[in-house]
Structures are given as C-alpha cells and as structure tokens.
N, CA, C and O atoms as a GROMACS GRO file, in nm:
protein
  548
    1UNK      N    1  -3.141  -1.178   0.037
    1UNK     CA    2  -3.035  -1.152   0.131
    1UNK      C    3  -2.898  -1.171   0.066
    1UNK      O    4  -2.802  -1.096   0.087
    2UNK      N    5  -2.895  -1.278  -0.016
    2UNK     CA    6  -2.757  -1.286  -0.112
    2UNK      C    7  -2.728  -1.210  -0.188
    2UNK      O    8  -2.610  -1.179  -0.200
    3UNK      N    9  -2.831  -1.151  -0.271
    3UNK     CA   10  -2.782  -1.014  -0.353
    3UNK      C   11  -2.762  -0.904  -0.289
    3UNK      O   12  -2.706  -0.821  -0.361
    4UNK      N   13  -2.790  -0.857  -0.151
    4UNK     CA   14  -2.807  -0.771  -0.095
    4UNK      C   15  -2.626  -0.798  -0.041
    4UNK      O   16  -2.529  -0.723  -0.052
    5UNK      N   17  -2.633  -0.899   0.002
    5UNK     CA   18  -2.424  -0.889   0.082
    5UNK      C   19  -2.386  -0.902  -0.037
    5UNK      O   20  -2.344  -0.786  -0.032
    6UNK      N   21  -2.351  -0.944  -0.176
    6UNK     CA   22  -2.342  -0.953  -0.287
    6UNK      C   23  -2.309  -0.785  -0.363
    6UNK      O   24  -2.207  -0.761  -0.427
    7UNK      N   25  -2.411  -0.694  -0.339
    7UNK     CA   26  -2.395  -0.561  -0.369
    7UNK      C   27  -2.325  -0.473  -0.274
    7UNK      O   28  -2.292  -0.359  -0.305
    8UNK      N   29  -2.296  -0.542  -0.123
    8UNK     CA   30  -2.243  -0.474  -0.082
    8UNK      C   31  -2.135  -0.494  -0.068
    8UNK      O   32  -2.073  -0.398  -0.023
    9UNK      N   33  -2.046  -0.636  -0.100
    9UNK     CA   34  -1.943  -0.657  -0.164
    9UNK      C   35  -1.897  -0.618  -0.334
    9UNK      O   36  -1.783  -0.609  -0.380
   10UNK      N   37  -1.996  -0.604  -0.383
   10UNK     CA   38  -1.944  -0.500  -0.466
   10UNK      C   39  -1.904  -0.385  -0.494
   10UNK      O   40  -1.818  -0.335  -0.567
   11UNK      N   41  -2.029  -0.330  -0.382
   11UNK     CA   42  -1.985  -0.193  -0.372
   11UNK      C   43  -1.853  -0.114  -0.329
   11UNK      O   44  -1.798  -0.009  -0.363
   12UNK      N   45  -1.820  -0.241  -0.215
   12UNK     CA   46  -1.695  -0.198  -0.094
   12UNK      C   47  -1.553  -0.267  -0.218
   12UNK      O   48  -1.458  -0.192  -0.195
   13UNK      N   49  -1.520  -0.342  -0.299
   13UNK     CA   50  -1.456  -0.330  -0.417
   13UNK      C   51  -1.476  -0.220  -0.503
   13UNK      O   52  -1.390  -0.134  -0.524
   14UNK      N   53  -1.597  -0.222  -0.556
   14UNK     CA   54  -1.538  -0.051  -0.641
   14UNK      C   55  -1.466   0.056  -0.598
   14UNK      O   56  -1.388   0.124  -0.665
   15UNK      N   57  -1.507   0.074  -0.434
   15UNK     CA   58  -1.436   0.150  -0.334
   15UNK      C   59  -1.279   0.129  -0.365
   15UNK      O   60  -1.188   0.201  -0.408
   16UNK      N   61  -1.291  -0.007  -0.320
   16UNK     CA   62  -1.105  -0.036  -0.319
   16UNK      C   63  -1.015   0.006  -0.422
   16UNK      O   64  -0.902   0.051  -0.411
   17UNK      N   65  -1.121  -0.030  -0.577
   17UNK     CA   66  -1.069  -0.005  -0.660
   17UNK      C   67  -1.020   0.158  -0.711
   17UNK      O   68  -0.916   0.182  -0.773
   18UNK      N   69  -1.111   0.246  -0.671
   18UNK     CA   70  -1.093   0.417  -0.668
   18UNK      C   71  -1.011   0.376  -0.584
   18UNK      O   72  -0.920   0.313  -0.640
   19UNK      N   73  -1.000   0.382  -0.469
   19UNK     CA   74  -0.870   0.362  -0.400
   19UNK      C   75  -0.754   0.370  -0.427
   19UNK      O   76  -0.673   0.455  -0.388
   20UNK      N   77  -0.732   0.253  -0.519
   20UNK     CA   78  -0.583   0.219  -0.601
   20UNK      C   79  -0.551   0.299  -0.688
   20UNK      O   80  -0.439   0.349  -0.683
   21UNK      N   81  -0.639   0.332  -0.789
   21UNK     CA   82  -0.631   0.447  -0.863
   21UNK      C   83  -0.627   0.598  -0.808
   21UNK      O   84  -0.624   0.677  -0.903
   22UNK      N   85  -0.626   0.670  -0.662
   22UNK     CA   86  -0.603   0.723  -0.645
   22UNK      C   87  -0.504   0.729  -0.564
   22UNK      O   88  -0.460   0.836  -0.522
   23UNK      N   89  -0.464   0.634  -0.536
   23UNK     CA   90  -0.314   0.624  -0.466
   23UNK      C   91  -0.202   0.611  -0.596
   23UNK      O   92  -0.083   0.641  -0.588
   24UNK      N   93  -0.247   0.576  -0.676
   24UNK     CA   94  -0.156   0.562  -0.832
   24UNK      C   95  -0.113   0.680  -0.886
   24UNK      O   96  -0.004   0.692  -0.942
   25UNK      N   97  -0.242   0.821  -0.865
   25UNK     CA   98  -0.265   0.954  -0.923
   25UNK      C   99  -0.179   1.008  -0.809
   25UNK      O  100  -0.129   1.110  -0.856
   26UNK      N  101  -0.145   0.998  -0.712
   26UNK     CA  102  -0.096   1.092  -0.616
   26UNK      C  103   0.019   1.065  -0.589
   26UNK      O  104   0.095   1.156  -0.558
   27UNK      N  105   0.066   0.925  -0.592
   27UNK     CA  106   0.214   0.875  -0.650
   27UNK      C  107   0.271   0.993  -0.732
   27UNK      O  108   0.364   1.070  -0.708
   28UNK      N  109   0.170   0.981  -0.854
   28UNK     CA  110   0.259   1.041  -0.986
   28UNK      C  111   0.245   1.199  -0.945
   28UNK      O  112   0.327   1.279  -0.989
   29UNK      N  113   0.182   1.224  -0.895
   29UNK     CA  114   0.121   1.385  -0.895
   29UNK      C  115   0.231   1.430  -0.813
   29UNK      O  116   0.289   1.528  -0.861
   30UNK      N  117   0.289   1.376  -0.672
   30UNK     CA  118   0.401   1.422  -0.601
   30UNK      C  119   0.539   1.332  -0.589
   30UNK      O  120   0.611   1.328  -0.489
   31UNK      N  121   0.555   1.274  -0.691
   31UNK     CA  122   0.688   1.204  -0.703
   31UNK      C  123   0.778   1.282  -0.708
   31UNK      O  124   0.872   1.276  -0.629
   32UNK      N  125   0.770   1.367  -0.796
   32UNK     CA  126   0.928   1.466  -0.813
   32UNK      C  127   0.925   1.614  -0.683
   32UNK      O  128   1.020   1.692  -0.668
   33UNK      N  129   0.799   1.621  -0.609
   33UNK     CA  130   0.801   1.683  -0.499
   33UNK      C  131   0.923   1.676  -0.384
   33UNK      O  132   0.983   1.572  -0.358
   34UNK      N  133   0.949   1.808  -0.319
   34UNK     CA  134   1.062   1.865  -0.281
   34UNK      C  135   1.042   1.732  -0.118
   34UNK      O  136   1.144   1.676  -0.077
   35UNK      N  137   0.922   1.708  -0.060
   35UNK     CA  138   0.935   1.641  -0.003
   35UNK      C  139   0.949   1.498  -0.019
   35UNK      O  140   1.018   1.435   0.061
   36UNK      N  141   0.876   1.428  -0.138
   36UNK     CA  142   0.943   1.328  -0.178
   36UNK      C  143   1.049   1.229  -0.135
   36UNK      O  144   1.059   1.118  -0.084
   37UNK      N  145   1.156   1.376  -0.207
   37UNK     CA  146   1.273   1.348  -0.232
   37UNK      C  147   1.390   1.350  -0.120
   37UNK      O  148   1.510   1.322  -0.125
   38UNK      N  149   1.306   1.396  -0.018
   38UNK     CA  150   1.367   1.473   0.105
   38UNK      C  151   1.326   1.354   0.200
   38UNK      O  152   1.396   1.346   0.301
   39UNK      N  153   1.216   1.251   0.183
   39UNK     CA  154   1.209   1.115   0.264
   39UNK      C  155   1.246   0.995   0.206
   39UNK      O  156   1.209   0.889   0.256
   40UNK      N  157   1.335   1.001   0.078
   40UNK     CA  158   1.425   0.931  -0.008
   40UNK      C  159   1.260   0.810  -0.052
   40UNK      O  160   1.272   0.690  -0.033
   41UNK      N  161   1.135   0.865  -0.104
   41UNK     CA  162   1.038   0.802  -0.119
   41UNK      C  163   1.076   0.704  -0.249
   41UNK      O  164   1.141   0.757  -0.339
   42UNK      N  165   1.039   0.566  -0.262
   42UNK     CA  166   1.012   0.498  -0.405
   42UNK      C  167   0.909   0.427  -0.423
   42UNK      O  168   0.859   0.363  -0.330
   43UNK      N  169   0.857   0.427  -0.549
   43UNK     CA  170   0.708   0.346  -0.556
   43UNK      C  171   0.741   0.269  -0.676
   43UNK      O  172   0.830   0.297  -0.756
   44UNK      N  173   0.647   0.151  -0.683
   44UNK     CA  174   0.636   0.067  -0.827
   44UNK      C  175   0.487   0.098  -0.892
   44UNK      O  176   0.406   0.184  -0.857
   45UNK      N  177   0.479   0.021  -0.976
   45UNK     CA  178   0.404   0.028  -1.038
   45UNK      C  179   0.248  -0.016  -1.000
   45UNK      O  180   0.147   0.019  -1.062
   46UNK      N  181   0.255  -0.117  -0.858
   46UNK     CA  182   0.115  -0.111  -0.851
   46UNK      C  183   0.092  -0.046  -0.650
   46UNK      O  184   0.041  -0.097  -0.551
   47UNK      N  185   0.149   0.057  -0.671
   47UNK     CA  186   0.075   0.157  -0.579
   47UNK      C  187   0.168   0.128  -0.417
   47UNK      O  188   0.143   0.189  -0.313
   48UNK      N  189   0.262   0.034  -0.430
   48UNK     CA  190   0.334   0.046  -0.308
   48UNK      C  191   0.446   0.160  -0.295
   48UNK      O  192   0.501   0.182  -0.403
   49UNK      N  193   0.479   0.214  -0.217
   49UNK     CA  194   0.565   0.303  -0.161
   49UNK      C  195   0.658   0.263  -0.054
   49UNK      O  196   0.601   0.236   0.051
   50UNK      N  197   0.792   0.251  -0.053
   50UNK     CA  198   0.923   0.242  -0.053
   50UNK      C  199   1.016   0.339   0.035
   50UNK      O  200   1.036   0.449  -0.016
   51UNK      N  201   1.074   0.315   0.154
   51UNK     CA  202   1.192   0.434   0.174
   51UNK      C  203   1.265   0.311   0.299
   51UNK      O  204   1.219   0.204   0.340
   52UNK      N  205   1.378   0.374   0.330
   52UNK     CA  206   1.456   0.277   0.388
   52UNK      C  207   1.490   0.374   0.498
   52UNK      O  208   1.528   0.489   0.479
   53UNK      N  209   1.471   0.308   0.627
   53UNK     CA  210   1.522   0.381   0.781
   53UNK      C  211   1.644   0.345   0.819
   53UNK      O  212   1.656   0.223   0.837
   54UNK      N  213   1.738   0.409   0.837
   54UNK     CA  214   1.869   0.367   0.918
   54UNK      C  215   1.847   0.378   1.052
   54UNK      O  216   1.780   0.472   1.095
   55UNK      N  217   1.898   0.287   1.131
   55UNK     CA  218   1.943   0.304   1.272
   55UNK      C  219   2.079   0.426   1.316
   55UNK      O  220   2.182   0.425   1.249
   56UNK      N  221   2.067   0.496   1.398
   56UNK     CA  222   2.127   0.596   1.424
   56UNK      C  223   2.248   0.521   1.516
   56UNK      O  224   2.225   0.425   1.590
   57UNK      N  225   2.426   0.604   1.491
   57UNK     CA  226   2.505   0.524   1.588
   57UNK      C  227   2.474   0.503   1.675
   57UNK      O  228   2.439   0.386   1.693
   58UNK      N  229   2.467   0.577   1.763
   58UNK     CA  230   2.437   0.597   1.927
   58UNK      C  231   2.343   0.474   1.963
   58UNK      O  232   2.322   0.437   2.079
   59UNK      N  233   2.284   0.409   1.835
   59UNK     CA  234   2.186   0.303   1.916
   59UNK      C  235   2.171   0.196   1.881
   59UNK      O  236   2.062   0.139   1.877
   60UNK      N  237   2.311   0.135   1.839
   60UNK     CA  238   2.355   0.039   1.790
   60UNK      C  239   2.320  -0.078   1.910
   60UNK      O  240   2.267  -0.188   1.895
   61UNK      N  241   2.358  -0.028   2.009
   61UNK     CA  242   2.398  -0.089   2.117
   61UNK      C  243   2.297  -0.146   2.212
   61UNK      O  244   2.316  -0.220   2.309
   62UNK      N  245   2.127  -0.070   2.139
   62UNK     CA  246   2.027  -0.132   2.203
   62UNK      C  247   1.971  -0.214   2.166
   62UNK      O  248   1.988  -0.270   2.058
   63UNK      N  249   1.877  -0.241   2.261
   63UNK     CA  250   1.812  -0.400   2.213
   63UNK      C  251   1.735  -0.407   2.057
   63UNK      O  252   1.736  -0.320   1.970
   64UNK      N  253   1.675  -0.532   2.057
   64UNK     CA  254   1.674  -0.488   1.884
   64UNK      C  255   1.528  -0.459   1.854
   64UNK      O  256   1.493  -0.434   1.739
   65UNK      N  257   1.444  -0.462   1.955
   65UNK     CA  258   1.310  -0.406   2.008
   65UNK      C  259   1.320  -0.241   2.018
   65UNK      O  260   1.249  -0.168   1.949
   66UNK      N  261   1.403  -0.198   2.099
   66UNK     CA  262   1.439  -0.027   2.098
   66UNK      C  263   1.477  -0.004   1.963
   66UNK      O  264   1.416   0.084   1.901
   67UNK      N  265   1.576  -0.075   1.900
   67UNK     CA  266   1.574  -0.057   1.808
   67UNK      C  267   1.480  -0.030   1.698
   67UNK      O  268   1.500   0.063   1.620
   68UNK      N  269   1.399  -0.092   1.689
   68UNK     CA  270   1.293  -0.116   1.589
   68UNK      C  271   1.197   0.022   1.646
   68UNK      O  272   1.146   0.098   1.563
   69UNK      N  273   1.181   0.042   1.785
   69UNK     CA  274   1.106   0.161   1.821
   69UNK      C  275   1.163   0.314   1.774
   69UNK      O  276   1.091   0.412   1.751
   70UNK      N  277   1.277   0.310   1.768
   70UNK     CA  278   1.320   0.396   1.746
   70UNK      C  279   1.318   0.452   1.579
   70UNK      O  280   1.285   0.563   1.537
   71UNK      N  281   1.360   0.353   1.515
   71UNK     CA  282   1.281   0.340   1.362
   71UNK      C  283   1.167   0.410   1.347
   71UNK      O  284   1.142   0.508   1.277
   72UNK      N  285   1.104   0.351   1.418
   72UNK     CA  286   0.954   0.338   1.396
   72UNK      C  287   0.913   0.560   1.399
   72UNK      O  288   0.855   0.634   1.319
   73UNK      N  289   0.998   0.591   1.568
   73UNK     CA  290   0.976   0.717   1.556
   73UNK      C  291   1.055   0.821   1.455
   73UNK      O  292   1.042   0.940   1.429
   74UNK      N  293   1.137   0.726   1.414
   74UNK     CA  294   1.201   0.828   1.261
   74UNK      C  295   1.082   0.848   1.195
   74UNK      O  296   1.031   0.960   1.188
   75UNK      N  297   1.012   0.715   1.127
   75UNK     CA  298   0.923   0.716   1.019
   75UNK      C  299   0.788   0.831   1.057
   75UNK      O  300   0.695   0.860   0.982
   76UNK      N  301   0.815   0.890   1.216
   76UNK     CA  302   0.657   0.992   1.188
   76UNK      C  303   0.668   1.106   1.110
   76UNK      O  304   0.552   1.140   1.088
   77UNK      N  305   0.754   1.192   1.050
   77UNK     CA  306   0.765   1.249   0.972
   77UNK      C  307   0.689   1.199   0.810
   77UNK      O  308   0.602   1.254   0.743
   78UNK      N  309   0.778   1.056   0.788
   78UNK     CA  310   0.674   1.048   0.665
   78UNK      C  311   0.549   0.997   0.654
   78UNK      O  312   0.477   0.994   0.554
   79UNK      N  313   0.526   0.953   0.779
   79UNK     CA  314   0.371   0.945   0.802
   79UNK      C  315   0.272   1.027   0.818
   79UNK      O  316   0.157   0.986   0.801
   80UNK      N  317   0.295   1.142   0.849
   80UNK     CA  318   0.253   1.311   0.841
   80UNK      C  319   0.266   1.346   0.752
   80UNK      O  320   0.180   1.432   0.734
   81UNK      N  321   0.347   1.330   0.642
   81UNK     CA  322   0.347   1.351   0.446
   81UNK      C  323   0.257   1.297   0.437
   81UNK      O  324   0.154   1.355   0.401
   82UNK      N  325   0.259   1.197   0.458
   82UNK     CA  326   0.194   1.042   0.350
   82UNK      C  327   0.000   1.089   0.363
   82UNK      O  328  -0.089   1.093   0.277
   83UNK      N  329   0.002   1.125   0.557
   83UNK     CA  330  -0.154   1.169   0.597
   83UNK      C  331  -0.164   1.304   0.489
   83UNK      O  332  -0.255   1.293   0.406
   84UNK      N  333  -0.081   1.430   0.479
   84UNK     CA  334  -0.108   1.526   0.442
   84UNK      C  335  -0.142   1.493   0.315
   84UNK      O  336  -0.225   1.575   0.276
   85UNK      N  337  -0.113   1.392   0.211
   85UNK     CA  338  -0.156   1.331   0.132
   85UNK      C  339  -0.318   1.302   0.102
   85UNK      O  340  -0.393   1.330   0.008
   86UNK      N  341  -0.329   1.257   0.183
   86UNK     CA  342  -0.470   1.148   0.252
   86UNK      C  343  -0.448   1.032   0.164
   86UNK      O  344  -0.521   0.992   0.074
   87UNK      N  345  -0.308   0.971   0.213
   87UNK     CA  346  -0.302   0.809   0.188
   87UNK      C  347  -0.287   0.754   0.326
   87UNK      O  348  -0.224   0.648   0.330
   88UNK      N  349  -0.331   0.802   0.443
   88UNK     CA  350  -0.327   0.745   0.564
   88UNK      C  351  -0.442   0.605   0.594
   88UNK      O  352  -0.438   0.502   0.661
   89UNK      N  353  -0.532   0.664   0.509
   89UNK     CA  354  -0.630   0.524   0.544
   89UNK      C  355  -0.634   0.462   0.422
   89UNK      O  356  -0.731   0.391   0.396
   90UNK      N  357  -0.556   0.474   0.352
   90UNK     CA  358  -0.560   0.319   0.226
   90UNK      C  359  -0.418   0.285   0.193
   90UNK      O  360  -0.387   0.290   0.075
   91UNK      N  361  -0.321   0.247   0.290
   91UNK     CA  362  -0.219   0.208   0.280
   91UNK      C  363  -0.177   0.155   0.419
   91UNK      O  364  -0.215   0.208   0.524
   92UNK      N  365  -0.114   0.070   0.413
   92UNK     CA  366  -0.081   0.000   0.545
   92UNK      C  367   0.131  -0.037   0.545
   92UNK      O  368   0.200  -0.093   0.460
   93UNK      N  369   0.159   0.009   0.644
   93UNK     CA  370   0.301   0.033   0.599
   93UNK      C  371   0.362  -0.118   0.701
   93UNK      O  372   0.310  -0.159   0.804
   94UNK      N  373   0.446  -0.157   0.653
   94UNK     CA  374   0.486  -0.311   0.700
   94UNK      C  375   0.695  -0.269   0.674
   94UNK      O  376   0.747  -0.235   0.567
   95UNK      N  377   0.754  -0.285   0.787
   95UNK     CA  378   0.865  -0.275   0.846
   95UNK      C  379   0.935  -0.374   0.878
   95UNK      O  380   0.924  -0.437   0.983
   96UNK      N  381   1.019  -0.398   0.780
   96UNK     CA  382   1.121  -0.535   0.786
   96UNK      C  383   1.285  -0.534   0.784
   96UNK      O  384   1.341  -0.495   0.682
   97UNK      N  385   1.362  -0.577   0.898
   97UNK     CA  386   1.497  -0.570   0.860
   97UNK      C  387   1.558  -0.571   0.758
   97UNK      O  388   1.523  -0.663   0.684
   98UNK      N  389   1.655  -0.493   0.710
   98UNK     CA  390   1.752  -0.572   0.622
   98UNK      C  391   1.886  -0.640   0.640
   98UNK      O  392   1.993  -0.584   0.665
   99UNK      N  393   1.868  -0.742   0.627
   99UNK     CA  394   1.979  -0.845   0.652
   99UNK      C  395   2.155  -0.749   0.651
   99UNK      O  396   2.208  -0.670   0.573
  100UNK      N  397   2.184  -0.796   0.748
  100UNK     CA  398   2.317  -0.745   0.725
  100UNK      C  399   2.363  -0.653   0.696
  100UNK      O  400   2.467  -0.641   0.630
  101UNK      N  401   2.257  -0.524   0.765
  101UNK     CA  402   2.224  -0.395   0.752
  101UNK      C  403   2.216  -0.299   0.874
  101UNK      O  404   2.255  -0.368   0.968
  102UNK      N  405   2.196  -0.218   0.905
  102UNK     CA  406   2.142  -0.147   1.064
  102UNK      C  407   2.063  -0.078   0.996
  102UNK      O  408   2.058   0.036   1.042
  103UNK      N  409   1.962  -0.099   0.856
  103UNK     CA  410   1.862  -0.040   0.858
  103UNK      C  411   1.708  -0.127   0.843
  103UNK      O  412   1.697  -0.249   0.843
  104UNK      N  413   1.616  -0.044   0.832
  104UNK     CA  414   1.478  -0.095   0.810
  104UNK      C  415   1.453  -0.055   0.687
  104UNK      O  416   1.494   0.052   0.642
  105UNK      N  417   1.358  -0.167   0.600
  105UNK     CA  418   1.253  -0.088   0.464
  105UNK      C  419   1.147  -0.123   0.550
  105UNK      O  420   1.127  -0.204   0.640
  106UNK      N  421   1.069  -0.007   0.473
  106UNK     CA  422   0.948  -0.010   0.517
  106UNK      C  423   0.863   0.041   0.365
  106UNK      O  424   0.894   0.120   0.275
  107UNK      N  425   0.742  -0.051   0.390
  107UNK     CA  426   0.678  -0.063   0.260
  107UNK      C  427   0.533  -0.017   0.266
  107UNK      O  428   0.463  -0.097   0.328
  108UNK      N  429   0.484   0.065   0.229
  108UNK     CA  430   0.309   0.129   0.195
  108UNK      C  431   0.265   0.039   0.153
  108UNK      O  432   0.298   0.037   0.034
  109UNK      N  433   0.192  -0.064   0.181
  109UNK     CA  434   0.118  -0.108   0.063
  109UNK      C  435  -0.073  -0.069   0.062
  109UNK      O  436  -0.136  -0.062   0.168
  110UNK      N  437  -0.136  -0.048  -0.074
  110UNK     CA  438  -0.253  -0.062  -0.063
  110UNK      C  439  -0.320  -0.143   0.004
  110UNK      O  440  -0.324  -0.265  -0.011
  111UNK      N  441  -0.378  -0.076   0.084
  111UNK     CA  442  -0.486  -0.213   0.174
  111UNK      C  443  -0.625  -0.244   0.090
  111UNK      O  444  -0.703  -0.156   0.052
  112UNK      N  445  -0.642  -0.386   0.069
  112UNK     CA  446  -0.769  -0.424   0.057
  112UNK      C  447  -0.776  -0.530   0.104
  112UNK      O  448  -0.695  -0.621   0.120
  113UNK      N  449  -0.964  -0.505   0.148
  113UNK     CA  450  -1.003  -0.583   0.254
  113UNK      C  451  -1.084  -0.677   0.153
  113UNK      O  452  -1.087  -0.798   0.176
  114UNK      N  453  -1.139  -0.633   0.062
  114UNK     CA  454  -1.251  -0.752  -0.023
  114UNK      C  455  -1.190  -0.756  -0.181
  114UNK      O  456  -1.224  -0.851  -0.251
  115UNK      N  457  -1.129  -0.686  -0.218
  115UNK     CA  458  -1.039  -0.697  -0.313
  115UNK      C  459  -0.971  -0.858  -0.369
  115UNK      O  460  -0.851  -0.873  -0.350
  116UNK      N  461  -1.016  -0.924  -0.408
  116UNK     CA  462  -0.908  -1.053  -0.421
  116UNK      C  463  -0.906  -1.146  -0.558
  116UNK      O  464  -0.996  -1.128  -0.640
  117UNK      N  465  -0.846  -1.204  -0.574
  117UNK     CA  466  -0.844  -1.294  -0.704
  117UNK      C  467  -0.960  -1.357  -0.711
  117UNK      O  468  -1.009  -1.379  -0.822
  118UNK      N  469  -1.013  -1.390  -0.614
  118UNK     CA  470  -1.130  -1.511  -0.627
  118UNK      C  471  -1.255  -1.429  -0.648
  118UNK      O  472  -1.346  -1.484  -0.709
  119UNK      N  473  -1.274  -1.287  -0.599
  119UNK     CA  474  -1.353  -1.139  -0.612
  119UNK      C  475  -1.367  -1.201  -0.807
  119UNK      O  476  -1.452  -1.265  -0.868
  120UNK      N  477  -1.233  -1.138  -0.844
  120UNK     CA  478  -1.222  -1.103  -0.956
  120UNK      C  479  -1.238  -1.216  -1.048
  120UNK      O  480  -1.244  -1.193  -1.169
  121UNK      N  481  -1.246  -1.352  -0.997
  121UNK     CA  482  -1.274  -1.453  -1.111
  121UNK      C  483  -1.415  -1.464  -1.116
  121UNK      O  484  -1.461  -1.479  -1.229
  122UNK      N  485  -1.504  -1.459  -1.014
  122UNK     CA  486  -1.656  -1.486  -0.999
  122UNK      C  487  -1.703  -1.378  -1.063
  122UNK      O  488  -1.792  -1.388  -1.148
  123UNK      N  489  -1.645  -1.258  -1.028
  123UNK     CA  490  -1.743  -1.165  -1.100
  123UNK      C  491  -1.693  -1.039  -1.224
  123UNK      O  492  -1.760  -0.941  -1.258
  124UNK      N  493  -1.560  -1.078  -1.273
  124UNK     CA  494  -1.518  -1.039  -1.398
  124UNK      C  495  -1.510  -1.136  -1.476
  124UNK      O  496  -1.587  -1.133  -1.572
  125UNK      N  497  -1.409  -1.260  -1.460
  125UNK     CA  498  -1.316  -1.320  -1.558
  125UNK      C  499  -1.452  -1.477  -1.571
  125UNK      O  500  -1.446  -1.560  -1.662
  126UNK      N  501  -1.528  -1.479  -1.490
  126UNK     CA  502  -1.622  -1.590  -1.525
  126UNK      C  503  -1.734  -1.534  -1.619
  126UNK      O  504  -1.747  -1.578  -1.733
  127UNK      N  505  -1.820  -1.433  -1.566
  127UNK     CA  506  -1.899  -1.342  -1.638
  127UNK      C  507  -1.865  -1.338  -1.810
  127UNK      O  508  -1.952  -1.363  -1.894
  128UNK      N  509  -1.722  -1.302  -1.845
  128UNK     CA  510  -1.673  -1.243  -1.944
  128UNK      C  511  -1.613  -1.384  -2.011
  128UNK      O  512  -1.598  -1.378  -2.133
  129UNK      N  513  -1.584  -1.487  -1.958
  129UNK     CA  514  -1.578  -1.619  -2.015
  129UNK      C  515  -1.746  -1.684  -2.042
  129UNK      O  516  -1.772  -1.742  -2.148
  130UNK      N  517  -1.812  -1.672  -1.976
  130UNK     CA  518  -1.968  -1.703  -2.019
  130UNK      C  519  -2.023  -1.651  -2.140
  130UNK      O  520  -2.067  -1.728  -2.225
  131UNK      N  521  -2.025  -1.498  -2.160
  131UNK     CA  522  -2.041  -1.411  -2.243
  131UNK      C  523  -1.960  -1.466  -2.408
  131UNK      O  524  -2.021  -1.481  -2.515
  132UNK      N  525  -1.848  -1.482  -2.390
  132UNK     CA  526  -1.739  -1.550  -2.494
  132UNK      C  527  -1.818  -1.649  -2.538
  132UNK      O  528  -1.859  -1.630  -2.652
  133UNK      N  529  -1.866  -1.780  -2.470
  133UNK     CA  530  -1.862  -1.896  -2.476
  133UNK      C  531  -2.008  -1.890  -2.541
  133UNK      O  532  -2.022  -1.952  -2.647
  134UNK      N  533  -2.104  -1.831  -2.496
  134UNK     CA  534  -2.240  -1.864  -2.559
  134UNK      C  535  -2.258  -1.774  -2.661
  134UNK      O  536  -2.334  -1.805  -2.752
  135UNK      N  537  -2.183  -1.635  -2.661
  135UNK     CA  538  -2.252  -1.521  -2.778
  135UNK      C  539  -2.164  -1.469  -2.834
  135UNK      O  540  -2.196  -1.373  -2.904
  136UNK      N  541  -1.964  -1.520  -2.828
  136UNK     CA  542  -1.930  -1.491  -2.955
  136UNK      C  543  -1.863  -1.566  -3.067
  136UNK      O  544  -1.825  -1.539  -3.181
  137UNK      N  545  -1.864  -1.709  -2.957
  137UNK     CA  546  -1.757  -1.802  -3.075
  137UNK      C  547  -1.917  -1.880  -3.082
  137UNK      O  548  -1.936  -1.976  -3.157
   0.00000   0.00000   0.00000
C-alpha cells in the first residue's frame, strides 16, 4: 500500500514537473507576441507571470472591495489569453495592492500540489547522497 501512494505521488510530481516546463516553453514561445505586449505581460525565470492593473478614475471613490472587483473584471481579458494558452489549469493568479498606488499586481504563479522541498530531498537529493556515500568516494 506504501509503494502504491508512493508511485502515485510520484507520478502526480512528474506531472507537476512537465507542467513547469511547459509553462517555461510557452512563456518563451509567446513573450514577444502582439498580445503579450498589449497586456503589459512579465515573467521571471521560474515560470511566474507578472502584469499590473490600474484602478480606473471614475472609481477612485469606491469602496476598496468594488475596487478590487473591478480589477478583478479588467484582468478577464488576460485570463482568456492566458486560457487560450492552456495555462489556465497550472497557474494560480494571486492579486495584491500596491502600496501607495491605485493599482493591483497580480502574479501567475505555477501551482503545485505535491511538488515540495521535502518531495525533493527524500527522493532525489537523499537517493543521490546514498549513491555518493557507498559507491563513489
């Protein structure tokens, strides 16, 4: 039964991992794209995606809940890119003020669910320290 949730935590990581790597390939593949550039998009290096919402005059004046809703319905445009993409289900977008601003960033990030450091010490970085330790020094 342990190797069995064991493989299927492995399996659902390799997943994650194509994942990242194809959110990495499609970054680069439509970065300099006409739409892109047209939802003022930015990404780093490990697969998050970047653009900043302004609040419109006219709605300065509402609460800061409307506010944030109203944001929110700017961003369906690049959420309809991002799907036409098919980065809709491996990215999770997180919306935070900016201080002393009337706008929002809002950030893509890769979602993983089993993905984690402690993943990666048990079953890369211990494995590959064992291996070291008995069969090459």
């Amino acid at each position: 039964m342990i190797g069995l949730l064991n493989f299927k935590k492995t399996a659902s990581v390799y997943r994650e991992v194509k994942n990242f790597f194809f959110i990495l390939n499609t970054i680069d593949k439509n970065k300099g794209s006409r739409d892109w550039k047209r939802f003022n998009l930015r990404s780093d290096w490990i697969g998050r995606i970047y653009t900043v919402i302004s609040i419109q005059e006219e709605d300065l004046g509402e609460e800061i809940d409307v506010q944030r809703f109203k944001a929110m319905e700017r961003l369906k445009p690049v959420n309809e890119y991002l799907s036409s993409l098919q980065l809709s289900e491996v990215i999770v977008p997180n919306m935070s003020e900016i201080e002393n601003s009337r706008s929002y960033l809002v950030i893509y990030t890769p979602y993983f669910a089993q993905l984690s450091y402690i993943w990666m010490g048990m079953n890369i970085f211990l494995p590959l320290g064992l291996i070291y330790e008995f069969f090459i020094k």
